[in-house]
SERO-4910 file (N, C-alpha, C, O; in steps of 0.05 Angstrom, whole numbers):
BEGIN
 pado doro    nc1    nc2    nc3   cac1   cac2   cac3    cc1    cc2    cc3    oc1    oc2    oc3
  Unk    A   -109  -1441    750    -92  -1433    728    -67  -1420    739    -57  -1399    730
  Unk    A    -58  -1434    758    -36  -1421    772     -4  -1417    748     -5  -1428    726
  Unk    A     15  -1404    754     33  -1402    734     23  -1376    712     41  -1366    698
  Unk    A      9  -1371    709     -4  -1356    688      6  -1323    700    -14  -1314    712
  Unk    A     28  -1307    700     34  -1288    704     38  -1269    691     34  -1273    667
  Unk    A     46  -1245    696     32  -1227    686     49  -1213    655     72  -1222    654
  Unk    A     41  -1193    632     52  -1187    618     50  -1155    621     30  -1147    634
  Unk    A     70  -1132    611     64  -1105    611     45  -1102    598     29  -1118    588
  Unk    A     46  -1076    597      6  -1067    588     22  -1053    569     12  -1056    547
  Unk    A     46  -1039    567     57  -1029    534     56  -1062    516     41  -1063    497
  Unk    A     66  -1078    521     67  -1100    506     37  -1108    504     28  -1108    481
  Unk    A     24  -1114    518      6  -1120    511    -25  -1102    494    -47  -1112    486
  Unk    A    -17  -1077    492    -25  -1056    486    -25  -1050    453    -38  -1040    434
  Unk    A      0  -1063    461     30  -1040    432     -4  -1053    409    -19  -1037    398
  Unk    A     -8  -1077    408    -20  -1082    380    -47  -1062    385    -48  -1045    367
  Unk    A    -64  -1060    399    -88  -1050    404    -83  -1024    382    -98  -1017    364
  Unk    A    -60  -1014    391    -65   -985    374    -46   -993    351    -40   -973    338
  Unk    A    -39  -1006    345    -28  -1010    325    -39  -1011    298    -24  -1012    278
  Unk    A    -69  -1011    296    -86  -1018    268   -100   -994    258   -120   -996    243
  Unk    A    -86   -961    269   -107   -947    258   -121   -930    276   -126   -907    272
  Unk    A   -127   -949    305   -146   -939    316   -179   -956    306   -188   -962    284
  Unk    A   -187   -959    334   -218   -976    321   -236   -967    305   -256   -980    300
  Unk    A   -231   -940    295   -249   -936    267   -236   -945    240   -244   -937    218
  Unk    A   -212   -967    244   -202   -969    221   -213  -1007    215   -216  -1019    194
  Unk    A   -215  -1018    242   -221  -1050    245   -241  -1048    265   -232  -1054    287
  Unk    A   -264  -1042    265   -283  -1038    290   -287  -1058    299   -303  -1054    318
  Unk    A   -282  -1081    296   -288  -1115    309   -266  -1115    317   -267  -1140    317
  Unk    A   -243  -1111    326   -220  -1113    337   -222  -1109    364   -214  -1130    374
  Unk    A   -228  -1093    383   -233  -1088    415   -258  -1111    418   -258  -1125    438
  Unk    A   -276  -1113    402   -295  -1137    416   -315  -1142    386   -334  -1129    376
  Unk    A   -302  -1165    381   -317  -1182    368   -346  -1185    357   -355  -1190    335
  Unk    A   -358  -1181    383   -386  -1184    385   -405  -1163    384   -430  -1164    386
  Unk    A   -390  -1143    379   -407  -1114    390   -420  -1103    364   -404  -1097    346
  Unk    A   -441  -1099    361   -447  -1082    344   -473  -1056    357   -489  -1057    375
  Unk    A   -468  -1037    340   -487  -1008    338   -510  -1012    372   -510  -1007    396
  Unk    A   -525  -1027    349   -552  -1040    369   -548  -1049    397   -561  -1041    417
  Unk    A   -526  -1068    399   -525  -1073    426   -518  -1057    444   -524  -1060    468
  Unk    A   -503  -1036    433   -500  -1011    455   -515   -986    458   -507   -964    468
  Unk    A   -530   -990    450   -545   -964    439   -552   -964    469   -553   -986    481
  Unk    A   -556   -936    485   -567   -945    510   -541   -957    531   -542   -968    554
  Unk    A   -526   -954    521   -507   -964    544   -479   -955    543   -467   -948    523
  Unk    A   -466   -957    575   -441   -933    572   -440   -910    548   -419   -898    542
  Unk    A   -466   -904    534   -459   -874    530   -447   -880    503   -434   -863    490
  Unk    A   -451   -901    495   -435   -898    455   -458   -897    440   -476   -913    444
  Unk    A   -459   -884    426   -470   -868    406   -474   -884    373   -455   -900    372
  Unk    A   -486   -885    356   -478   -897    331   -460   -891    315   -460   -866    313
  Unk    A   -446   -900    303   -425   -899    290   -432   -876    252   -451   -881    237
  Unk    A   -416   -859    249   -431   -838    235   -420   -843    204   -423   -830    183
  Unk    A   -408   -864    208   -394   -878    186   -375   -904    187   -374   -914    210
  Unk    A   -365   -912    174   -343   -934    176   -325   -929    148   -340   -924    129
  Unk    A   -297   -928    141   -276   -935    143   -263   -957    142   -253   -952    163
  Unk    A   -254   -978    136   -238   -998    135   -216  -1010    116   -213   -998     96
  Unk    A   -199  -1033    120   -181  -1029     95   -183  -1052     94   -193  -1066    112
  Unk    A   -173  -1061     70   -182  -1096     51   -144  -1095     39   -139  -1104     16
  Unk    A   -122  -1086     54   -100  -1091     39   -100  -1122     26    -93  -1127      3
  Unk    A   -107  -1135     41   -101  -1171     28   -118  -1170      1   -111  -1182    -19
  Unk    A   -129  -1162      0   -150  -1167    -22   -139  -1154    -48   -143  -1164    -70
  Unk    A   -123  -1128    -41   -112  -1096    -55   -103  -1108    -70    -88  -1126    -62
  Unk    A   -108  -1106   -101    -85  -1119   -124    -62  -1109   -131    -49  -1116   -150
  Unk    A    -56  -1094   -118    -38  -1077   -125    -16  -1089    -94      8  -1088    -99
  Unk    A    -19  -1094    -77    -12  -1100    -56     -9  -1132    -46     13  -1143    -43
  Unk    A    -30  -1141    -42    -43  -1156    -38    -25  -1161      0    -10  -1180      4
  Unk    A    -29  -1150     11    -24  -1146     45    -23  -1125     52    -23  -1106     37
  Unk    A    -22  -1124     82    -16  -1096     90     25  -1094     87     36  -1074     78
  Unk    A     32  -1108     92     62  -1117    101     74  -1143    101     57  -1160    107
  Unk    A     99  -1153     97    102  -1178     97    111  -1188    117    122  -1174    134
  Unk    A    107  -1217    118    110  -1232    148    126  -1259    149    129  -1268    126
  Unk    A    133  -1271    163    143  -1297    159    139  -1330    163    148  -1344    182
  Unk    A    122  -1340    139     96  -1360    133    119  -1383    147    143  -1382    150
  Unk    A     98  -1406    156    117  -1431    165    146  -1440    142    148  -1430    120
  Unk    A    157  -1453    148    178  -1455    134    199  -1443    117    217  -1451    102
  Unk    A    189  -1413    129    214  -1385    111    228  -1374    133    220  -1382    154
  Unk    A    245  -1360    133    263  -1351    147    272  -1326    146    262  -1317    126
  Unk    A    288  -1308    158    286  -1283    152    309  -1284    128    305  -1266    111
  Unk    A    327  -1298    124    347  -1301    102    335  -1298     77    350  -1291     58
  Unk    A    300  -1305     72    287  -1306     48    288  -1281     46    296  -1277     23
  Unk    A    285  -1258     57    288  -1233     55    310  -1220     37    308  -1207     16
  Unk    A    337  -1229     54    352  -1226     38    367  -1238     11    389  -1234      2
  Unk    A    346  -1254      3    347  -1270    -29    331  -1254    -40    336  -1251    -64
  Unk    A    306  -1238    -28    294  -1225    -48    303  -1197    -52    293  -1182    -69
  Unk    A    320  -1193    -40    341  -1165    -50    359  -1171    -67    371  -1152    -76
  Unk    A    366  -1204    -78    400  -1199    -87    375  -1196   -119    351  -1203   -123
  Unk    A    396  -1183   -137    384  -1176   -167    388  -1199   -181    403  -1217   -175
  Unk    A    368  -1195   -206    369  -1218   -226    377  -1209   -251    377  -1187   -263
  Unk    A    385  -1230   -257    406  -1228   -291    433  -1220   -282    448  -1214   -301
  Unk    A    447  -1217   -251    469  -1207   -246    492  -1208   -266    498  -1230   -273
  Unk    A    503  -1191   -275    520  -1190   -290    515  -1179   -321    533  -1166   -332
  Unk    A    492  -1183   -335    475  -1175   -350    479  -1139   -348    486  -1127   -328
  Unk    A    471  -1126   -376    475  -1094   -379    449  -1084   -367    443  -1060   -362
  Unk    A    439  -1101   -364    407  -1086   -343    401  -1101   -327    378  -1108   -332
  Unk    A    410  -1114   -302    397  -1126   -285    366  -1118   -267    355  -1096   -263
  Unk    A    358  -1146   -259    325  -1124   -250    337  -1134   -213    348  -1152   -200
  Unk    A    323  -1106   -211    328  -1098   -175    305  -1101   -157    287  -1084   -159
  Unk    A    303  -1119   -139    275  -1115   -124    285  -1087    -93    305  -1076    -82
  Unk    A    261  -1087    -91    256  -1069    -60    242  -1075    -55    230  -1093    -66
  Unk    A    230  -1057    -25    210  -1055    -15    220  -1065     18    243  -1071     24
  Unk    A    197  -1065     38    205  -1078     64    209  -1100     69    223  -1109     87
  Unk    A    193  -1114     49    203  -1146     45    236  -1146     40    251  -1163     50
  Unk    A    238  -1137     33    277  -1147     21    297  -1140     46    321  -1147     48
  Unk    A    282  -1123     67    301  -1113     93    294  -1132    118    276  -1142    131
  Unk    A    317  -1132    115    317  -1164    135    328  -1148    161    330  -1159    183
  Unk    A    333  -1129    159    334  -1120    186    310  -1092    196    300  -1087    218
  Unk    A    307  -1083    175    272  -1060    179    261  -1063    168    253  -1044    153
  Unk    A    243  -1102    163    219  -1101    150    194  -1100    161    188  -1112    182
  Unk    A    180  -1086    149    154  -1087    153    149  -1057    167    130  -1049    180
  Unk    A    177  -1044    158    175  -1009    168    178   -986    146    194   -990    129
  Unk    A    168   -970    146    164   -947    123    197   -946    118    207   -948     96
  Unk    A    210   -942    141    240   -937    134    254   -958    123    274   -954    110
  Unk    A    244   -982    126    257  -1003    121    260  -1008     87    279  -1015     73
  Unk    A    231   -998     81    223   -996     44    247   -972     40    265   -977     24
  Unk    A    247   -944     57    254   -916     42    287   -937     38    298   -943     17
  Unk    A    294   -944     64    325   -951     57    331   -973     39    354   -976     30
  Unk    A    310   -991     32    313  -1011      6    318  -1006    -18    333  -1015    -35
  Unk    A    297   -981    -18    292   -963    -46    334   -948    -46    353   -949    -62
  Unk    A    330   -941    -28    367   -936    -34    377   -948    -39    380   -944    -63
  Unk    A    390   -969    -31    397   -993    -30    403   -997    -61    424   -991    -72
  Unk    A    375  -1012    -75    373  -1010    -99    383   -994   -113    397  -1004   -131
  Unk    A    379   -970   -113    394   -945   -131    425   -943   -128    440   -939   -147
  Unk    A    434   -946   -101    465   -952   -100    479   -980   -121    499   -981   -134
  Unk    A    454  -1002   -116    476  -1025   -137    474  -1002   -162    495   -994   -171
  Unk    A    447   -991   -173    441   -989   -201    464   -966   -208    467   -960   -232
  Unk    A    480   -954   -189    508   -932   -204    526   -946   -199    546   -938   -210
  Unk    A    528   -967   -186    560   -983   -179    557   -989   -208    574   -980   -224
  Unk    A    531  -1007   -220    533  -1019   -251    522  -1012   -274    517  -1025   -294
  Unk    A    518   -977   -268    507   -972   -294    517   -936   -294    521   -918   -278
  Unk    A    518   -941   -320    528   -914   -333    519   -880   -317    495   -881   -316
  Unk    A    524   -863   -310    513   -841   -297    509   -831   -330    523   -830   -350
  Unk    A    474   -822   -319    459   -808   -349    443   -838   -361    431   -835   -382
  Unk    A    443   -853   -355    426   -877   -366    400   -882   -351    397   -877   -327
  Unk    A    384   -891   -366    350   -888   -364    349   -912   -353    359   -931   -365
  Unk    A    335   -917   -323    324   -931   -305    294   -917   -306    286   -894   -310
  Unk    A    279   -946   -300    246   -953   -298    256   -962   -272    277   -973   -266
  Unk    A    239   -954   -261    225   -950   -234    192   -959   -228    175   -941   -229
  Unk    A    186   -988   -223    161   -993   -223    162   -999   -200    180  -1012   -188
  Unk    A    130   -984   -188    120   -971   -160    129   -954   -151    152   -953   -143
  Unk    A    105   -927   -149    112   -899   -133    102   -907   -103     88   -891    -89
  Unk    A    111   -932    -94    107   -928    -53    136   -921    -43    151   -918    -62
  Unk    A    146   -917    -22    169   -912    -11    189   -922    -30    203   -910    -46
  Unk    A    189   -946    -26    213   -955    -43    228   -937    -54    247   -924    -48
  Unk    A    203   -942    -86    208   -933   -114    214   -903   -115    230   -889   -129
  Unk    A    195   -897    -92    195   -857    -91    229   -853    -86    241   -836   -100
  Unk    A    245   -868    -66    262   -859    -52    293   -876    -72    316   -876    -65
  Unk    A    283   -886    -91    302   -902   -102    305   -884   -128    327   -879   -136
  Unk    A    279   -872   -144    278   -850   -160    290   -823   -156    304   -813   -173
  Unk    A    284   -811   -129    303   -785   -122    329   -787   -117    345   -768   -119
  Unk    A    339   -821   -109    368   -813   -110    386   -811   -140    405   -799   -150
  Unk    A    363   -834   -149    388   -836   -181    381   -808   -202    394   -799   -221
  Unk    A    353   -799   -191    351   -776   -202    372   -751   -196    377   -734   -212
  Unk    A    384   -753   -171    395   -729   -157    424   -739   -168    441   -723   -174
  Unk    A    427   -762   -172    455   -770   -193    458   -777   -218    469   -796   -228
  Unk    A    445   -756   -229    439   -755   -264    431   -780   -278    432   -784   -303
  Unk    A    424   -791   -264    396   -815   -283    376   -804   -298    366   -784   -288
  Unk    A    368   -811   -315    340   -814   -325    325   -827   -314    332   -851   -313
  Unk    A    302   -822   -305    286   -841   -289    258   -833   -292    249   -811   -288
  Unk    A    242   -860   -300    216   -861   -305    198   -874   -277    207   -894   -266
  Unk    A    183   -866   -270    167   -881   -250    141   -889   -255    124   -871   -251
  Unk    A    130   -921   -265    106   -931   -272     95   -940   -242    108   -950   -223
  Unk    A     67   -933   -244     53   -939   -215     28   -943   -232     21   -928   -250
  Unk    A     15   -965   -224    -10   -977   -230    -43   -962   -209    -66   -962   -218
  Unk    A    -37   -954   -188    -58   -948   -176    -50   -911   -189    -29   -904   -200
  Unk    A    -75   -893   -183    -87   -874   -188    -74   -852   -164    -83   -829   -162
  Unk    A    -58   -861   -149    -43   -842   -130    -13   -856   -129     -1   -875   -138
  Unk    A     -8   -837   -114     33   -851   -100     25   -856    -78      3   -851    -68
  Unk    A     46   -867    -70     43   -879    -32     44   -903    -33     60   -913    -18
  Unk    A     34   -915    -45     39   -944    -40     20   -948    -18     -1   -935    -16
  Unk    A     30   -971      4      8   -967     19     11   -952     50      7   -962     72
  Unk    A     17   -932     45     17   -903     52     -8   -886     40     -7   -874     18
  Unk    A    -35   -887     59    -53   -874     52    -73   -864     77    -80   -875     98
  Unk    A    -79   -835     64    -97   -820     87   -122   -823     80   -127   -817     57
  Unk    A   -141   -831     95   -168   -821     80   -181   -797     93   -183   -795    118
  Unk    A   -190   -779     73   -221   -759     97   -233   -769     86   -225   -770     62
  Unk    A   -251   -777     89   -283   -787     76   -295   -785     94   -317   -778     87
  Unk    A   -294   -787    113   -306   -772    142   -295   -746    154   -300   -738    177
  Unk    A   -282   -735    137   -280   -706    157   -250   -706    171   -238   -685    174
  Unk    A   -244   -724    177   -219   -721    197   -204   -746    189   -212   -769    189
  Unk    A   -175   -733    179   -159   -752    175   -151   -772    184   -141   -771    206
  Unk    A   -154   -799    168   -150   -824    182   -131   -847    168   -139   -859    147
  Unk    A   -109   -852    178    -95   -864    160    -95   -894    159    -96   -907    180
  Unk    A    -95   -910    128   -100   -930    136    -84   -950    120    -90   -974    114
  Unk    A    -65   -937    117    -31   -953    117    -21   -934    134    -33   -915    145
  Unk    A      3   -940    136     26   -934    153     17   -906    166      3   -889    155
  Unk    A     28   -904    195     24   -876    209     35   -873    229     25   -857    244
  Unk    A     60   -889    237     79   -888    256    107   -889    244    115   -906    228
  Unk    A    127   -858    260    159   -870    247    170   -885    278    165   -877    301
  Unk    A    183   -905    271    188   -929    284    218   -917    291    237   -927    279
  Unk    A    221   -899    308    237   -890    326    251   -866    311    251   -869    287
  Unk    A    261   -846    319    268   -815    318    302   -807    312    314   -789    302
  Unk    A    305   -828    321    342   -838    315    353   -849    299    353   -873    300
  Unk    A    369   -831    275    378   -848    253    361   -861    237    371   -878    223
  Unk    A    330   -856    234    308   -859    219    307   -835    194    299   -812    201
  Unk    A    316   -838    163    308   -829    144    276   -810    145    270   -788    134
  Unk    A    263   -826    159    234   -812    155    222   -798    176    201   -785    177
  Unk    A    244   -804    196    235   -779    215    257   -750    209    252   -732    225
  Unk    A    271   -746    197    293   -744    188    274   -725    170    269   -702    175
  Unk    A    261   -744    141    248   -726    126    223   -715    132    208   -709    113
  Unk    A    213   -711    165    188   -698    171    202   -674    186    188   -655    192
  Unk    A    232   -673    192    241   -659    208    242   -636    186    232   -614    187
  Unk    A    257   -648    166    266   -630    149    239   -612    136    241   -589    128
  Unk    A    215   -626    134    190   -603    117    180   -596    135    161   -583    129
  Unk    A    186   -598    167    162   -578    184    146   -596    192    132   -589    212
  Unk    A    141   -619    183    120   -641    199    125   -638    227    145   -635    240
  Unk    A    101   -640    233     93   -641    269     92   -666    266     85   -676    245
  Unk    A    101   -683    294    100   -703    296     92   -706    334     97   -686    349
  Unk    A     84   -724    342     65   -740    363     81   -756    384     92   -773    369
  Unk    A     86   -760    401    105   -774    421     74   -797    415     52   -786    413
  Unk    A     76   -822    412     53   -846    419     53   -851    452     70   -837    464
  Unk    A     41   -864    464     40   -867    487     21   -895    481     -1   -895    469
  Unk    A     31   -910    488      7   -939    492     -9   -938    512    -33   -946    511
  Unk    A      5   -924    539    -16   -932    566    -39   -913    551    -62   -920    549
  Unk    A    -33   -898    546    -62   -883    539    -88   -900    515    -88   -894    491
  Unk    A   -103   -917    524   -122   -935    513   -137   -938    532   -132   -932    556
  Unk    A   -165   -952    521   -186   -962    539   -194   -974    525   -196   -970    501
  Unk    A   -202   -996    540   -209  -1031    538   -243  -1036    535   -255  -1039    556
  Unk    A   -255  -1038    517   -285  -1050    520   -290  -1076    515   -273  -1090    503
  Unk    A   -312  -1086    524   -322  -1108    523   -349  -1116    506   -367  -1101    500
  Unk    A   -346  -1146    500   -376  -1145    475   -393  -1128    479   -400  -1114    460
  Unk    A   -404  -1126    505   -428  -1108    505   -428  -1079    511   -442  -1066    526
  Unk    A   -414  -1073    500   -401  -1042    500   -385  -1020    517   -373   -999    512
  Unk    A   -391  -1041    548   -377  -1033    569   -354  -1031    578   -342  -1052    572
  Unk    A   -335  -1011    593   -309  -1007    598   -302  -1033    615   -316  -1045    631
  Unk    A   -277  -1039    607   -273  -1073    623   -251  -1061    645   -235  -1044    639
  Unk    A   -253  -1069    666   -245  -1063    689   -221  -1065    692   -213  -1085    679
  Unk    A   -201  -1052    704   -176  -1059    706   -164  -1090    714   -146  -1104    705
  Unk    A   -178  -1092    732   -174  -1123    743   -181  -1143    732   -177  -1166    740
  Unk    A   -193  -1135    709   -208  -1161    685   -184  -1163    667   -174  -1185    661
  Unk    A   -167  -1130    654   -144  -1129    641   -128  -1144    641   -122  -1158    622
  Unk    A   -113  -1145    673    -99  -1155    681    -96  -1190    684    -77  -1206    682
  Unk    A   -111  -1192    688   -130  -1222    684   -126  -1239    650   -123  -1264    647
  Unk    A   -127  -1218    628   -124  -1216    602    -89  -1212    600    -75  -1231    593
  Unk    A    -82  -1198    604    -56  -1200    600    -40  -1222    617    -17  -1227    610
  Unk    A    -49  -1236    638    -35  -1259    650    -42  -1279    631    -23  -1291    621
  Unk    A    -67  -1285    623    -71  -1311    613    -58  -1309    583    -50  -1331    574
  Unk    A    -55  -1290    568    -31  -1283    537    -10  -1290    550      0  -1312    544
  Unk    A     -1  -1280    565     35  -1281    574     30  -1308    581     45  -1316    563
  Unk    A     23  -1326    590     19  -1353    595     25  -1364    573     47  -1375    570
  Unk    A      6  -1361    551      5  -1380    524     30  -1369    519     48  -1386    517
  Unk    A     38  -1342    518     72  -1337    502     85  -1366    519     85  -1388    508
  Unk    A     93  -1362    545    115  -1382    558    102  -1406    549    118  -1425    545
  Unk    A     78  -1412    545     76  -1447    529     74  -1461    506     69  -1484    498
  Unk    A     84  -1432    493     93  -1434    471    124  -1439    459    129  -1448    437
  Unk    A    141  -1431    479    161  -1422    478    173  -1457    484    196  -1457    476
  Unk    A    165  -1489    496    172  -1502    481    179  -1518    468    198  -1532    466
  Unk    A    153  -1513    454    148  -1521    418    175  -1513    403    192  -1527    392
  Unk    A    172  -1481    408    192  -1468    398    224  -1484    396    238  -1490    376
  Unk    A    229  -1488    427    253  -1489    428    259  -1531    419    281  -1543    421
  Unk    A    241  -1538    411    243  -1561    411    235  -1580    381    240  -1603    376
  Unk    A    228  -1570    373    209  -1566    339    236  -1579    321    253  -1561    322
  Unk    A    245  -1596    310    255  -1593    294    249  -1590    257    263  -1594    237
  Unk    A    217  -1582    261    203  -1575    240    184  -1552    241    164  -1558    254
  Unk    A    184  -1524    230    170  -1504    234    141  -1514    239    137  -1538    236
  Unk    A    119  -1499    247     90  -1504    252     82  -1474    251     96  -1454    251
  Unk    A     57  -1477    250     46  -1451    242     44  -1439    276     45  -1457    292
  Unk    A     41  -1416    286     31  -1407    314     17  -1420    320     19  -1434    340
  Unk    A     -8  -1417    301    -33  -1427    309    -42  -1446    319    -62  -1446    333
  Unk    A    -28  -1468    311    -26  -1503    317     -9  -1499    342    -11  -1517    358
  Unk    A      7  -1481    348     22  -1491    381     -1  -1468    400      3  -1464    424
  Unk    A    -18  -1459    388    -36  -1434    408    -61  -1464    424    -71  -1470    446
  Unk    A    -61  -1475    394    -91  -1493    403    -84  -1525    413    -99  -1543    417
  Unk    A    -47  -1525    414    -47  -1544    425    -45  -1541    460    -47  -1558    477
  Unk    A    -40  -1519    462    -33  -1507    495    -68  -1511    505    -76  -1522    526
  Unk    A    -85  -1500    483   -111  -1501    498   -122  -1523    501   -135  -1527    522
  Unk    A   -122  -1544    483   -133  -1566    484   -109  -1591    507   -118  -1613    514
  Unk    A    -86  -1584    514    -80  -1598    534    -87  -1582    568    -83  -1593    590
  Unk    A    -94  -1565    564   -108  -1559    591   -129  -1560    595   -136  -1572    615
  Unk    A   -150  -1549    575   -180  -1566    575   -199  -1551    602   -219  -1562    611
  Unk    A   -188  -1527    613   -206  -1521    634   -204  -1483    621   -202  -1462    635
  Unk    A   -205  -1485    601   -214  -1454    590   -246  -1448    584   -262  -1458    568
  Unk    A   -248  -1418    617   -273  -1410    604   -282  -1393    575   -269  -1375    565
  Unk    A   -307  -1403    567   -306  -1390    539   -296  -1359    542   -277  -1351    529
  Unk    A   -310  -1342    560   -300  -1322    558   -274  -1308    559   -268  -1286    551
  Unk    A   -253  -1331    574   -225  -1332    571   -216  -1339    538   -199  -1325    528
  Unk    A   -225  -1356    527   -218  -1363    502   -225  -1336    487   -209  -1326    471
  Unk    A   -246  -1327    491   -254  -1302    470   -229  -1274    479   -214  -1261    464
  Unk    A   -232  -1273    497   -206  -1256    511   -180  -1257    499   -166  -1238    493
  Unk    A   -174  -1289    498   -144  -1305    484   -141  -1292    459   -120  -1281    451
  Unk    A   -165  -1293    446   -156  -1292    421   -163  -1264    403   -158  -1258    380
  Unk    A   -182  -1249    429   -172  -1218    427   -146  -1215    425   -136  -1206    405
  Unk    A   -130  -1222    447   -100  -1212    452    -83  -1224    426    -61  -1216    417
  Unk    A    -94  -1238    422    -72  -1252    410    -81  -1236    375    -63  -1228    359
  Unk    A   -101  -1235    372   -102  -1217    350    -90  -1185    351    -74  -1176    334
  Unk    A    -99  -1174    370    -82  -1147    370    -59  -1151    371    -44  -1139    355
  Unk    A    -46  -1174    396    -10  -1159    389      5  -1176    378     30  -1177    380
  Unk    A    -18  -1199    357      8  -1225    339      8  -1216    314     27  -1208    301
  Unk    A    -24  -1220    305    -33  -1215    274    -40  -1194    267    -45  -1192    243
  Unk    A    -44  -1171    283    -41  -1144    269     -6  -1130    275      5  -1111    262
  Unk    A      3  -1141    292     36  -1136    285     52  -1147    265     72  -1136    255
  Unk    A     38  -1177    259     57  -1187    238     42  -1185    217     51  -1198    198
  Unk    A     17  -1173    210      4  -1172    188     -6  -1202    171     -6  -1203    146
  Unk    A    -18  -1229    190    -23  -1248    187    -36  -1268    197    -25  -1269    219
  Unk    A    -50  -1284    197    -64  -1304    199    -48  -1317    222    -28  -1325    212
  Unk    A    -50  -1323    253    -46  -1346    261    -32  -1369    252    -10  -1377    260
  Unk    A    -49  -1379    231    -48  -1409    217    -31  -1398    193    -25  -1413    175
  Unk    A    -24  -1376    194      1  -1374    169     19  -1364    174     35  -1358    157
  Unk    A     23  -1360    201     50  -1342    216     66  -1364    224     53  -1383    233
  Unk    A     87  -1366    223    112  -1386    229    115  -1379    266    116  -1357    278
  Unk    A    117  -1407    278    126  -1412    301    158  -1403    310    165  -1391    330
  Unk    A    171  -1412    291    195  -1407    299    204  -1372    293    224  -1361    302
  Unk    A    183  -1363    277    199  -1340    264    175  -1316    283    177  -1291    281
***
């Protein structure tokens, strides 16, 4: 498997912690592992509860975040920001992170949409006139305080039983665990680190190297096995790359992941199970999607 060189361990990391932490997706570090099989081994203990999140399923949601399916582009983004009925005495305004084509799929990306929106809605509407505001998640919250703070009337309809959107903590175990959003995506010129600065929020430097790696059967996986794991991902990236550059028709990831495997044909299973560890932590829990529904080119 020569050629197969190596990837950083922040990159290849970044997704691992990216979901929560493994009490939020406990099949995520290893597939195969459950309670029983470790009982008795390296020292893990039974699990004293579970935690998990079903955003795809959430009717109110229905994802964690949006992503970009074969054949869309990030330009769809910015079609789903321009308003409808333009020109009309009430036009309707979308937000959210979907519509930021340059910070989607980031808490700030929604807070600054939700502005966004509220800026067209005083360029074209009367100051003191009653705006609806449907959804209290970032967006809506941050699109309501501004036209509020510039003499709007403003109603905010929200269908679920809290605000946040999908911004949520749970204790149901004792210790706070969040299972939407829980990272501000850099400290500079970020609105929301900005508004943790301003209430006194403590906030956390992240560190990726700081993780540890297990394996199906419950055991710590060796550094040199890691490393082994991160050459053979960074491989599939470069044999992917081109499809990419050569495609003159989008394809899903997934179809250029299994066409790399099936023209080499000398993958051990336990490399394949490895593959598609990695490739789950740092593809489909970063882009919030399916493989087979994530766009190649995008």
């Amino acid at each position: 498997m020569s050629g197969r060189d190596g990837i950083s361990r922040r990159h290849f990391l970044h997704g691992a912690l990216g979901a929560g932490a493994a009490a939020a997706w406990p099949t995520v570090l290893s597939p195969r592992f459950t309670p029983s099989s470790a009982r008795g081994r390296a020292g893990v203990p039974d699990p004293v509860g579970f935690v998990f999140t079903r955003w795809a399923t959430d009717p109110f949601s229905l994802g964690s975040y949006s992503f970009i399916g074969v054949g869309a582009s990030n330009a769809d983004r910015e079609s789903l920001a321009e308003p409808l009925g333009d020109g009309a005495p009430h036009p309707l305004l979308f937000a959210g992170e979907a519509t930021s084509a340059k910070y989607a799929v980031t808490v700030h990306g929604a807070y600054l949409s939700g502005q966004r929106a509220a800026q067209e809605v005083r360029d074209s509407a009367d100051r003191g006139a009653t705006v609806v505001v449907v959804g209290a998640g970032v967006a809506g919250l941050a699109a309501a305080r501004m036209l509020h703070d510039h003499g709007f009337a403003v109603t905010v309809l929200e269908a679920r039983d809290r605000t946040g959107g999908r911004i949520r903590t749970d204790h149901s175990l004792g210790q706070p665990l969040d299972l939407g959003a829980s990272w501000i995506h850099g400290t500079d010129g970020n609105p929301i680190a900005d508004l943790a600065r301003d209430r006194g929020i403590r906030t956390v430097k992240t560190e990726y190297e700081n993780s540890v790696l297990y394996g199906p059967d419950g055991r710590r996986v060796s550094t040199k096995r890691e490393r082994q794991v991160e050459k053979n991902y960074h491989y599939f990236l470069r044999e992917i790359e081109g499809p990419r550059e050569s495609l003159d028709n989008d394809i899903a990831l997934g179809t250029a992941i299994a066409d790399v495997v099936r023209r080499d044909g000398d993958w051990e299973p336990d490399e394949l199970r490895e593959l598609e560890y990695a490739v789950n932590v740092t593809l489909e829990h970063e882009y919030a999607g399916d493989v087979d529904e994530l766009s190649l080119f995008w």
